[in-house]
Wavefront OBJ file of the C-alpha trace (Angstrom):
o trace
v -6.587 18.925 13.995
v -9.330 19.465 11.501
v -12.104 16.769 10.834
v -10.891 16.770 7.313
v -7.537 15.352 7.442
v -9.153 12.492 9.387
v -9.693 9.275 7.951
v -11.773 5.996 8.575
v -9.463 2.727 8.947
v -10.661 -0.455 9.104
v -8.606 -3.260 10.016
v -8.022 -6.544 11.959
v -5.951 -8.007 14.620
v -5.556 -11.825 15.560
v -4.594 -12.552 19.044
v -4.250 -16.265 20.552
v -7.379 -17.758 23.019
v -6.170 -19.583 26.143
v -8.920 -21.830 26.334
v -9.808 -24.286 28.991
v -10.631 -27.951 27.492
v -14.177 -27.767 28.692
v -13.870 -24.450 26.384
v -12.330 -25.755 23.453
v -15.205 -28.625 23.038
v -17.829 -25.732 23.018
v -16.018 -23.361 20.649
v -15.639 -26.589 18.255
v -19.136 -27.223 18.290
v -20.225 -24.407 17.340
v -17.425 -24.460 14.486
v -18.988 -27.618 13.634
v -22.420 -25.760 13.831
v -21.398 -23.356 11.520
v -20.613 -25.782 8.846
v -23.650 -27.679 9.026
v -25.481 -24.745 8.530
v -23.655 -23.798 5.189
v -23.991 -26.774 4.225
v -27.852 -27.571 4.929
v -28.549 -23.562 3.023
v -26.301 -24.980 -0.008
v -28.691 -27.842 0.127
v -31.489 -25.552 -0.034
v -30.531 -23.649 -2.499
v -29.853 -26.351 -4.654
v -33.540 -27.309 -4.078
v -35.189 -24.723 -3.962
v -36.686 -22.416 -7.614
v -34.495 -19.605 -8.473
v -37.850 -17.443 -7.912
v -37.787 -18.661 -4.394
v -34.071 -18.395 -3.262
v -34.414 -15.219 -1.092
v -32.764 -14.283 2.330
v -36.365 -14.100 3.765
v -37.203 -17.464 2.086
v -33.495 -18.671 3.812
v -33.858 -17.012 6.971
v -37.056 -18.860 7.729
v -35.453 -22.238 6.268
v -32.904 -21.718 8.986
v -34.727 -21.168 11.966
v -36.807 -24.280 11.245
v -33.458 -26.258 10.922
v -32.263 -25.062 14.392
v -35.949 -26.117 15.462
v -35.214 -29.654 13.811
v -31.724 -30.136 14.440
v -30.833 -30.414 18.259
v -26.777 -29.826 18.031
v -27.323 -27.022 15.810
v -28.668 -24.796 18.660
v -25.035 -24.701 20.012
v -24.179 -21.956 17.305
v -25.707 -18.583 18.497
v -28.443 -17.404 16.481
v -26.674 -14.539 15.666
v -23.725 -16.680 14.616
v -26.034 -18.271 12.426
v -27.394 -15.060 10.882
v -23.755 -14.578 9.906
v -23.008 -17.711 8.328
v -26.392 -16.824 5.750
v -25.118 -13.478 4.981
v -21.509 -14.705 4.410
v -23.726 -17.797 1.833
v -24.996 -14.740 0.177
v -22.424 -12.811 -0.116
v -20.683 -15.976 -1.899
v -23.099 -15.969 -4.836
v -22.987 -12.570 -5.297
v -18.838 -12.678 -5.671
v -19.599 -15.680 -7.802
v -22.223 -13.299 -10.444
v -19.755 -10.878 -10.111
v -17.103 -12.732 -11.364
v -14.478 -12.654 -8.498
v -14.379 -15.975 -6.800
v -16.035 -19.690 -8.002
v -19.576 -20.943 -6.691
v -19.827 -22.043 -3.764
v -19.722 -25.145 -2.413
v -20.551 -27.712 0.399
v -17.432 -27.617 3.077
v -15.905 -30.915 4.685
v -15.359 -31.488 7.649
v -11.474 -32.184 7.727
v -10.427 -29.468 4.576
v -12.447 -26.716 6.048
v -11.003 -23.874 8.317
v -13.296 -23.871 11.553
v -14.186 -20.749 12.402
v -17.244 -18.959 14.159
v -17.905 -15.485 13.260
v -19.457 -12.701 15.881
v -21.376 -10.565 14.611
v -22.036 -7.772 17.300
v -19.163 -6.233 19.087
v -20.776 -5.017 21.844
v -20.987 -8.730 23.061
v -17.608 -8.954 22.914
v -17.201 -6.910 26.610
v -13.715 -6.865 25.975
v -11.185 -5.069 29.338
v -7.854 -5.760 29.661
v -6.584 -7.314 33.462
v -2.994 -7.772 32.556
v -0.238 -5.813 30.366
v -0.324 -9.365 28.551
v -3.526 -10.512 28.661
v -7.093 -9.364 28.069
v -11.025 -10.699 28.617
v -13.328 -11.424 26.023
v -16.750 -12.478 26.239
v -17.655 -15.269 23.671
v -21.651 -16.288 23.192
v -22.457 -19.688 24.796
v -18.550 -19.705 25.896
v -18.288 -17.608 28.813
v -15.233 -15.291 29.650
v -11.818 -16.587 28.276
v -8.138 -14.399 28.125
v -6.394 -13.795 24.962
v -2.873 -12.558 24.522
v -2.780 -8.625 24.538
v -0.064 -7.977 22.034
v -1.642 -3.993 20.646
v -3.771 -1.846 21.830
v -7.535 -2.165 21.346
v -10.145 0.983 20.958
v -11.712 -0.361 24.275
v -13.098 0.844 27.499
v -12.214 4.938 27.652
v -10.865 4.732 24.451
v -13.900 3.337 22.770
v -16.367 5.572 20.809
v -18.496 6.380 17.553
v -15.097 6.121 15.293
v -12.887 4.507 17.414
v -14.398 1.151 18.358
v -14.684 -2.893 17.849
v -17.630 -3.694 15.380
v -17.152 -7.796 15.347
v -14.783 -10.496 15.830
v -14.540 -13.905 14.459
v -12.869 -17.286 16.049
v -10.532 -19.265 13.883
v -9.068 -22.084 14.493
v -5.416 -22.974 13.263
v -2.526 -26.172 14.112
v -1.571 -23.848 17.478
v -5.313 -23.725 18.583
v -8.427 -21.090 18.873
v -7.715 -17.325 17.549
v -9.745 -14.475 17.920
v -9.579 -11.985 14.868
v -11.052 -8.319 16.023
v -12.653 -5.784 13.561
v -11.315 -2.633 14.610
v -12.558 0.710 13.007
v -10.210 3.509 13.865
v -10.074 7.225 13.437
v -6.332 8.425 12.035
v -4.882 11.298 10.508
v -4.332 11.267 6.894
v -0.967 10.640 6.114
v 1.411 13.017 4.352
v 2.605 12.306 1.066
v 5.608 9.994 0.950
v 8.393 11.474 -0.656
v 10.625 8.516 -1.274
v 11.406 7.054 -4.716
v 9.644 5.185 -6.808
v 10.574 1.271 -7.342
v 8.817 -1.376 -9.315
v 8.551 -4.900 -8.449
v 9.274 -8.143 -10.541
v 7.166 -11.897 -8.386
v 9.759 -14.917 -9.231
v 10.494 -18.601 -7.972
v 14.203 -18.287 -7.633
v 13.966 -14.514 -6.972
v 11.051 -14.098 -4.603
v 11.508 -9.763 -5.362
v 13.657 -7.907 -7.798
v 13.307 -4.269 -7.880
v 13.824 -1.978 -10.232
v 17.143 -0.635 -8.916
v 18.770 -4.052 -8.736
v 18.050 -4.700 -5.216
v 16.962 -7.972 -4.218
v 14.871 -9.710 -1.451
v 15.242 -13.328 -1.463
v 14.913 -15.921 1.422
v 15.511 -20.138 2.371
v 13.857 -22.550 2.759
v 10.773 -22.526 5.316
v 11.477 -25.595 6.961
v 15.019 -26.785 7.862
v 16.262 -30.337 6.798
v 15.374 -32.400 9.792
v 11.994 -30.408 10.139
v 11.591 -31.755 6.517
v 12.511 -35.529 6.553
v 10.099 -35.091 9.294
v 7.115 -34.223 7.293
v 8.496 -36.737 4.643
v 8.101 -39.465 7.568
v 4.911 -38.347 8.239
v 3.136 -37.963 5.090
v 4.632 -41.715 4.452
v 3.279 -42.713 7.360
v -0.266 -41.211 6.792
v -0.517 -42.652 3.024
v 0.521 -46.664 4.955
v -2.114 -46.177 7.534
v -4.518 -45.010 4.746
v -3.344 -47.857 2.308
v -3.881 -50.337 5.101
v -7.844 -48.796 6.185
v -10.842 -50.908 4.579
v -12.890 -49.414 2.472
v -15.671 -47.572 4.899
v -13.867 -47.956 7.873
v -13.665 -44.591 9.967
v -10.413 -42.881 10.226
v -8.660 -44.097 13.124
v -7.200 -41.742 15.979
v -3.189 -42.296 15.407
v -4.144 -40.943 11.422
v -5.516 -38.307 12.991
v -2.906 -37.593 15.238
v -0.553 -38.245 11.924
v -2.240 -35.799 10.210
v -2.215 -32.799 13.038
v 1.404 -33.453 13.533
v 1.395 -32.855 9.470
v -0.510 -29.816 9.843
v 1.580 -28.304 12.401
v 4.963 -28.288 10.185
v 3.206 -26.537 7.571
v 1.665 -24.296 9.587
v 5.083 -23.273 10.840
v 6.153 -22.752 7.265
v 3.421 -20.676 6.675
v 4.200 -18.764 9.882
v 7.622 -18.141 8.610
v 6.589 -17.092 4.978
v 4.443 -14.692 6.486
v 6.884 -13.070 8.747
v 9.240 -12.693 5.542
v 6.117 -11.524 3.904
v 5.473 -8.561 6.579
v 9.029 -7.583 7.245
v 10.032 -7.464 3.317
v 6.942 -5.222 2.533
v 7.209 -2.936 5.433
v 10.770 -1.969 4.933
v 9.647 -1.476 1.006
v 6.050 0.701 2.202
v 8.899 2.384 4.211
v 11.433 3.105 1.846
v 9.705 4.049 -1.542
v 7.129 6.137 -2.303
v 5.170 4.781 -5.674
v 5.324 0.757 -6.026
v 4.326 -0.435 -9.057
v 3.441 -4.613 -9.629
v 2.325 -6.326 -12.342
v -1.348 -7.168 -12.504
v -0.821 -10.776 -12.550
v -4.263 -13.557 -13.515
v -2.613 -15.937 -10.692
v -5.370 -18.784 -11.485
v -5.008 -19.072 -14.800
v -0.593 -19.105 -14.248
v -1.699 -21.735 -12.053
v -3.838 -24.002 -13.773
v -3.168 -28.028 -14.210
v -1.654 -28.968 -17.788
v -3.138 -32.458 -17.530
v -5.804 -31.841 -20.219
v -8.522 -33.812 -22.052
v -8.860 -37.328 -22.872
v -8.719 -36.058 -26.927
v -5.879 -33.741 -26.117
v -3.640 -34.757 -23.765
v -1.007 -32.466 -22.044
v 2.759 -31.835 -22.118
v 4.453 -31.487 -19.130
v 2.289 -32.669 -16.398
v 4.578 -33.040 -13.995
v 6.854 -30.049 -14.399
v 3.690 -27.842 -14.541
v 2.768 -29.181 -11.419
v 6.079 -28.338 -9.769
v 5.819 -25.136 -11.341
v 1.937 -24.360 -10.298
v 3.686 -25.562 -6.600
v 6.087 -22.961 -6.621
v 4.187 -20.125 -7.416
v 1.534 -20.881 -4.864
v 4.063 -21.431 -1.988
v 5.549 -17.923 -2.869
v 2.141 -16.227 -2.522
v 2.311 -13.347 -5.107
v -1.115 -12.136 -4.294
v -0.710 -12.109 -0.331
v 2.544 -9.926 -1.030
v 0.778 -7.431 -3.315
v -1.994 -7.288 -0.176
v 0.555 -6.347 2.295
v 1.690 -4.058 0.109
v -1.647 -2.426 -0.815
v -2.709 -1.463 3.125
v 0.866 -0.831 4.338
v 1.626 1.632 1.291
v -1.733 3.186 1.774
v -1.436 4.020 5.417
v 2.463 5.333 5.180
v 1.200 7.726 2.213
v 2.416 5.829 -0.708
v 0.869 4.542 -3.715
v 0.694 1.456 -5.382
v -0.022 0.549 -8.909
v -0.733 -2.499 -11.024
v 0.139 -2.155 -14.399
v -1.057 -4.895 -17.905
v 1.993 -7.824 -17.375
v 1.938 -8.406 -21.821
v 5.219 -7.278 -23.000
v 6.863 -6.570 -19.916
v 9.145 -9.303 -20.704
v 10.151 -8.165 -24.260
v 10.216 -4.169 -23.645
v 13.551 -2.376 -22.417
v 13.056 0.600 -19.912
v 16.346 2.361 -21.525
v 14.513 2.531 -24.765
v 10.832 1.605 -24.427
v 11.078 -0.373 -27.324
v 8.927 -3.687 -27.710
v 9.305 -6.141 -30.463
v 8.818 -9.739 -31.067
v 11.936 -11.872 -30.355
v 13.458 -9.604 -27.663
v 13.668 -12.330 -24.861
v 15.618 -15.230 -26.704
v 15.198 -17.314 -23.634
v 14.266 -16.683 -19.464
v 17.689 -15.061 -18.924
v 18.731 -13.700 -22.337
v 17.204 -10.402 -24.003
v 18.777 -8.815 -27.016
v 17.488 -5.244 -27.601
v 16.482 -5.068 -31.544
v 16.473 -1.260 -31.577
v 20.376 -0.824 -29.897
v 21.817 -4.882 -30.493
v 22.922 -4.643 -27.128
v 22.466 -8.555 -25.435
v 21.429 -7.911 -21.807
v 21.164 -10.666 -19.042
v 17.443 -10.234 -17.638
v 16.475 -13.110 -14.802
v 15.203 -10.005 -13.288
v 13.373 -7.827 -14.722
v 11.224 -5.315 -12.434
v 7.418 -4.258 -13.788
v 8.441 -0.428 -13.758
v 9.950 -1.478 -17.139
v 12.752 -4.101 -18.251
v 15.836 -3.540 -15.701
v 19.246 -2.451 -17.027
v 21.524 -5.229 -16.305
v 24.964 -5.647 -17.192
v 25.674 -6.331 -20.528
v 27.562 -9.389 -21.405
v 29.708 -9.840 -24.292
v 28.532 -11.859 -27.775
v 29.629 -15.393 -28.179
v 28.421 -18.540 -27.210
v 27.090 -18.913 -23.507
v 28.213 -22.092 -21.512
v 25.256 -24.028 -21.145
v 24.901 -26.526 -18.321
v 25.112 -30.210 -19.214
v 27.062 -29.418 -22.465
v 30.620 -30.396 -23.671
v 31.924 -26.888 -24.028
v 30.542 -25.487 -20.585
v 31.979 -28.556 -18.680
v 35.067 -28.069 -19.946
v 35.511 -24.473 -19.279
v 34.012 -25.021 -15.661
v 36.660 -28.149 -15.176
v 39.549 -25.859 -16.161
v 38.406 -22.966 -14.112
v 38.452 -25.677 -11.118
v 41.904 -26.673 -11.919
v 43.269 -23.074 -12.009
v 41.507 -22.417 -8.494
v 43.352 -25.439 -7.495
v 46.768 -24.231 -8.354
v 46.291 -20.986 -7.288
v 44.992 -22.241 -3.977
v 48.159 -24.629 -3.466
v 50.766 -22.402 -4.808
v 49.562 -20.031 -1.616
v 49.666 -23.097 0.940
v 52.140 -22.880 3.590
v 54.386 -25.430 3.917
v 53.034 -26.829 7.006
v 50.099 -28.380 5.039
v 51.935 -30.674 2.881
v 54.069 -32.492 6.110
v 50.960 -34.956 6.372
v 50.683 -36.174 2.650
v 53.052 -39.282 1.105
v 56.144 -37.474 -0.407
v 54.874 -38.762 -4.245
v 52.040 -36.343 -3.318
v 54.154 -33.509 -1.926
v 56.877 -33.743 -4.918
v 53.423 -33.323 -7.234
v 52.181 -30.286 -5.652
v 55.338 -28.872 -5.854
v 55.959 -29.696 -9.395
v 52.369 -28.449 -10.147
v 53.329 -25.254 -8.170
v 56.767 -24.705 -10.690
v 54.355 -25.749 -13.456
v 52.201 -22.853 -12.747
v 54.877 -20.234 -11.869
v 56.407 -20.552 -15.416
v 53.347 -20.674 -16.833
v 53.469 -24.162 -18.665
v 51.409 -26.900 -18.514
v 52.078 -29.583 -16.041
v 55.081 -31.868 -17.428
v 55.330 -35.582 -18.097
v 57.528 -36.142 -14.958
v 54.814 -34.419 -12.944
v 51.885 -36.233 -14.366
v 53.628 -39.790 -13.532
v 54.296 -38.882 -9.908
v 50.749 -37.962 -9.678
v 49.670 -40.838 -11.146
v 51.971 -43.112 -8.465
v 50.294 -41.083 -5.547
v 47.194 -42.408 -6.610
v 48.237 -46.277 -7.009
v 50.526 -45.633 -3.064
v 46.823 -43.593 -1.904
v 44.884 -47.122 -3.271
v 47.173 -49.417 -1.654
v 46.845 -47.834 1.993
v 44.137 -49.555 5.019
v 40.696 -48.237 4.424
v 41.125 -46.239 7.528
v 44.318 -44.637 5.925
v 42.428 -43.978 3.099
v 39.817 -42.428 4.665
v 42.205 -40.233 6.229
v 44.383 -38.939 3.709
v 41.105 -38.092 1.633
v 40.068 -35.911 4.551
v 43.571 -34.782 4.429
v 42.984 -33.536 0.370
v 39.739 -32.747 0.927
v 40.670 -30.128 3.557
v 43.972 -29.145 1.997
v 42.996 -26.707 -0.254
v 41.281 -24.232 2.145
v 43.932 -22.225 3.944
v 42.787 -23.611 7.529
v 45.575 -23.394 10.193
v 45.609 -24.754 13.147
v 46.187 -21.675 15.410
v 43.003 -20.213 13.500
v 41.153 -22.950 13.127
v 39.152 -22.771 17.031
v 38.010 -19.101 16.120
v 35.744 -20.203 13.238
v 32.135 -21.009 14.623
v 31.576 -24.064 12.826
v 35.238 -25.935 12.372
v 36.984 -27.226 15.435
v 40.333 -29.458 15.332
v 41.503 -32.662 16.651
v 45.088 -33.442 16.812
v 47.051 -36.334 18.410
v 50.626 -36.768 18.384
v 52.062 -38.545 15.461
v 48.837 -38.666 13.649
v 47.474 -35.748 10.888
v 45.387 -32.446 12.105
v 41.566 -33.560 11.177
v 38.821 -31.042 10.700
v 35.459 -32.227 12.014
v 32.301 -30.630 11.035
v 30.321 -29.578 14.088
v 26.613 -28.947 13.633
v 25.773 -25.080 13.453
v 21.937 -24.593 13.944
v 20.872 -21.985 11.420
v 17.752 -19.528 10.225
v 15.397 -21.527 8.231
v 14.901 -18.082 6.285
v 17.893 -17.102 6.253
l 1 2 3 4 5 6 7 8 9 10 11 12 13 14 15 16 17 18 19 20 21 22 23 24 25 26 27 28 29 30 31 32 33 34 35 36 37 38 39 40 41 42 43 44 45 46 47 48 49 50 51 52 53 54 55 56 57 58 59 60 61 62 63 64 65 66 67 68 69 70 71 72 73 74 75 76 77 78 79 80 81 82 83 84 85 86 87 88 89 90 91 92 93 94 95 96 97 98 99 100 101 102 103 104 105 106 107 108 109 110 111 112 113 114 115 116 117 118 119 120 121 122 123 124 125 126 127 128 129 130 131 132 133 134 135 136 137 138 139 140 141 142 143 144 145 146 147 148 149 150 151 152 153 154 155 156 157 158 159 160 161 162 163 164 165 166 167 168 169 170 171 172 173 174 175 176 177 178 179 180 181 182 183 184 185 186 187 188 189 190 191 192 193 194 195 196 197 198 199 200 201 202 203 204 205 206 207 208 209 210 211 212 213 214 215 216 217 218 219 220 221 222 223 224 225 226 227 228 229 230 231 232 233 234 235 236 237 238 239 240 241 242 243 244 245 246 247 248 249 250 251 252 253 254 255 256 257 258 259 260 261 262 263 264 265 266 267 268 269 270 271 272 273 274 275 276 277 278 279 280 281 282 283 284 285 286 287 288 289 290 291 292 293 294 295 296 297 298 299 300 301 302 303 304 305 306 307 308 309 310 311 312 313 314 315 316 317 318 319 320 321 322 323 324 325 326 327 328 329 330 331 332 333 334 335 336 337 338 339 340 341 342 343 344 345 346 347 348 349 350 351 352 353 354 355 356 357 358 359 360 361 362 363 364 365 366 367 368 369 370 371 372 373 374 375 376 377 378 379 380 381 382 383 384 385 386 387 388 389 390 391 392 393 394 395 396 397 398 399 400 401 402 403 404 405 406 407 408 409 410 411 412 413 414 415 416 417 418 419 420 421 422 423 424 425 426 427 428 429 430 431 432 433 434 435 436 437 438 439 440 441 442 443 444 445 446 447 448 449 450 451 452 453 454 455 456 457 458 459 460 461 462 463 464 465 466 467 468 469 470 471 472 473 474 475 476 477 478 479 480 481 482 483 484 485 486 487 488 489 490 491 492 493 494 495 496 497 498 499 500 501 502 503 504 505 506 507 508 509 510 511 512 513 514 515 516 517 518 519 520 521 522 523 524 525 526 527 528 529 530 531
């Protein structure tokens, strides 16, 4: 293989630390290191002349604070050197317009982490097809989980190698994220279609061709009454803590317990995240987004004293929403993964994607009537378009004209009510006869008098009506228990359970006694919180 269909990859790989506690209390004081050290150069910088804010000016400033400082010599001065080229490298994303100024970090919303520079400290050999040895400065040898394989030892060289690492730590613990610079053959083109993309709330992906990629909730609902406890929990402790007073050890605790449920969620968005954009990388060859401004879609609504805003609240929610989808993280994935299977992947301007059809390609004013209706002006066809894919405007099914049933008015809850009753009847006039043996005979002699009703295709006669009406007052008059009963009894009665089919479903089983009505008792099914 020729040199020229060779290219340079760069990428990283986390793998979990098993870390003595002797080892954990080192690497977290050097985390803590680290942040005193941004913090003491932000300070410096603040203080210091413009004309005199230069890396040889900061360099020395450092040294003398590690001179100064006793607990700041447990962060390796090459750690150090890091953390004042990352400072730099801040301002100069800042001038450039692609991330805020920065600022001085806390010490309970910051991310510790410990960067290392050099990887030939790292030493890294693997003992175990699970586990590996790394060597971390002022740490000593610890294992991490082996979970791919690592440019290291006989496979190490000038392209194929491990410049630097960098130790984060998360709610499971200390991680170790490698640089790895690799050597691979250039992909062939990929030859699959092309697909554009359309970022929702209620539709995580649409695609172009109508397919969909949607998912659940992250956390289940006892994982989140859990969280619900424990944020009310944290917010009476903190209500109850004197102005001052240090945080006490069970809020602590309260709050790592918080951070470990949404960490999971996180850890379940992004393995929906890297299994939905794979199979896409896979499947299509051209992907095309919309370049989306994500903090300005994002931005409060609150406003100014003078000019109050509208819609704080549901802004918020909104702004919520959007973040806990992560647009720009799935555009990421999608960027790399496309890249390295041959595809391609394009942003294009998101004005007037909403308003422009992909039949016609024609754009006006007044297109999109509301989020799910768009009438074409050039054709007068009315389209339904929740989803509408950034190759262009989808093609979805057209609808016919008239007045849509809206939810909360008159009109739609009628139609809706009627289309209930007509399940209803169709539902009973298939029940076998078995079903009605349990219910009061005024009950029975209704259902079948609904059933006749329906076969003729008439509406529901006096007669029928008044022996509906006297199941109701005999239903009233029963026990409580018999109540309860007989309204499991209708409640059940319109699904066509039986009982000889009634064990095979997962998630219905029967109890029976003689003389007394089959009951159906929900048993709890333990399901995919993503699924």
């Amino acid at each position: 293989m020729s040199h020229s269909t060779l290219v340079k990859r760069k990428f990283g790989h986390r793998a979990r630390l098993a870390l003595s506690p002797a080892e954990v209390l080192k690497t977290d004081d050097q985390a803590h290191a680290a942040r005193t050290m941004w913090n003491l150069l932000h300070a410096w910088w603040q203080m210091t002349p413009k004309e005199k804010r230069t890396l040889a000016n900061a360099d020395a400033a450092i040294r003398q604070a590690r001179q100064d400082i006793d607990f700041l010599a447990a962060l390796p001065a090459q750690a150090a050197q890091a953390v004042l080229k990352t400072y730099f490298r801040a301002w100069k994303n800042c001038w450039e317009g692609r991330a805020d100024a920065p600022n001085f970090k806390g010490r309970f919303r910051t991310v510790m982490s410990v960067d290392i520079p050099q990887g030939r400290d790292l030493n890294i050999t693997r003992v175990h097809h699970r586990w590996g040895m790394v060597n971390i400065p002022k740490v000593g040898r610890v294992r991490f989980r082996w979970t791919k394989d690592l440019p290291v030892g006989r496979r190490a060289g000038v392209e194929n190698r491990i410049t630097g690492a960098r130790l984060i730590k998360d709610a499971l613990g200390w991680r170790i994220a490698f640089r790895v610079q690799t050597l691979d053959a250039k992909p062939d083109p990929h030859q699959g279609p092309d697909a554009g993309i359309d970022v929702g709330v209620t539709v995580p992906l649409a695609l172009s061709n109508g397919e969909t990629y949607e998912h659940g909730e992250w956390l289940t609902e006892k994982e989140k009454a859990r969280l619900l406890h424990l944020e009310q929990r944290a917010a009476r402790r903190k209500r109850h803590r004197r102005p001052g007073e240090r945080t006490s050890r069970r809020l602590h605790r309260t709050y790592d317990q918080i951070a470990g449920l949404r960490a999971k969620a996180k850890r379940r968005a992004l393995d929906w995240q890297h299994r939905t954009t794979t199979a896409i990388a896979r499947t299509y060859g051209t992907v095309v987004v919309e370049a989306l401004t994500l903090t300005n879609m994002v931005k409060s609504a609150r406003g100014t004293i003078e000019e109050p805003g509208k819609n704080v609240a549901q802004k918020a929610g909104l702004n919520r929403s959007i973040c806990q989808e992560a647009w720009g993280r799935t555009v990421t994935m999608l960027a790399y993964k496309t890249a390295r299977l041959g595809g391609t992947l394009r942003k294009v301007p998101a004005p007037g994607t909403s308003r422009r059809r992909s039949a016609c390609g024609f754009t006006t004013l007044g297109s999109r009537e509301s989020q799910a209706v768009f009438v074409c002006k050039n054709t007068g066809l009315r389209l339904v378009g929740q989803r509408r894919p950034q190759r262009g405007p989808e093609r979805p099914a057209p609808v016919p004209d008239g007045p849509r049933a809206r939810p909360g008015c008159r009109e739609g809850s009628r139609q809706a009510r009627e289309a209930r009753q007509a399940r209803c009847r169709e539902v009973s006039r298939n029940l076998p006869a078995s079903v009605g043996r349990n219910l009061p005979a005024s009950v029975g002699r209704a259902l079948q008098s609904e059933r006749i009703a329906s076969a003729s295709n008439v509406t529901p006669t006096a007669r029928t009506t008044e022996a509906t009406r006297n199941a109701s007052c005999a239903i009233s008059r029963l026990t409580p228990a018999a109540r309860s009963a007989r309204s499991c009894e209708s409640r059940h009665a319109p699904h066509p359970l039986r009982a000889d089919t009634a064990n095979a479903h997962n998630s219905w089983s029967t109890r029976s006694t003689p003389g007394s009505p089959m009951t159906f008792i929900r048993s709890p099914v333990r399901s995919s919180p993503y699924a």
